[in-house]
N, C-alpha and C positions, 0 to 999 in steps of 0.2 A: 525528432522525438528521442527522448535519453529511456535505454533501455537496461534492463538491470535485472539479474537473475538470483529471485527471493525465497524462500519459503515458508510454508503455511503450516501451522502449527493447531491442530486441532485439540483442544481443553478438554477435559472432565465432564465439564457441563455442558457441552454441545457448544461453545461458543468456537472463536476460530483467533488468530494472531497472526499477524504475516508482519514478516522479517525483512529490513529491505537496505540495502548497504548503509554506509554512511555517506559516499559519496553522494547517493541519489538523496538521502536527506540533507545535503545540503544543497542541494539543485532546488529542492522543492521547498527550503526555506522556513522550516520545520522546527519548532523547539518543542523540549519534553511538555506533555499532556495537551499540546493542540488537537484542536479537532479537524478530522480530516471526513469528506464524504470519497466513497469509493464505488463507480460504477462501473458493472462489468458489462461491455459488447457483445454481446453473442455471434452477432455478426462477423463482425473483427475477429473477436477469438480476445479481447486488448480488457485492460482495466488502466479505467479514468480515476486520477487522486485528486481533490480540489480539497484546498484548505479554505475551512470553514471559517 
């Protein structure tokens, strides 16, 4: 599993942004305005990224 230490940017309006190297975007294949789902583990503690 490729790991990557990101940060999350909390907006004006309540919304949120998370920041995530370049390297890990191009592991995951990634071009500008894909969509991406993002699900967090609670279990794990982990967040899942799946391009949509």
């Amino acid at each position: 599993m490729a790991r990557d230490v990101g940060r999350y940017h909390k907006l004006p309006w309540g919304g949120g942004q998370i920041t995530v190297s370049k390297d890990l975007v191009k592991l995951l294949n990634l071009s500008n305005k894909d969509k991406v789902l993002i699900e967090y583990d609670e279990g794990r503690g982990e967040l899942k990224i799946t391009k949509l």
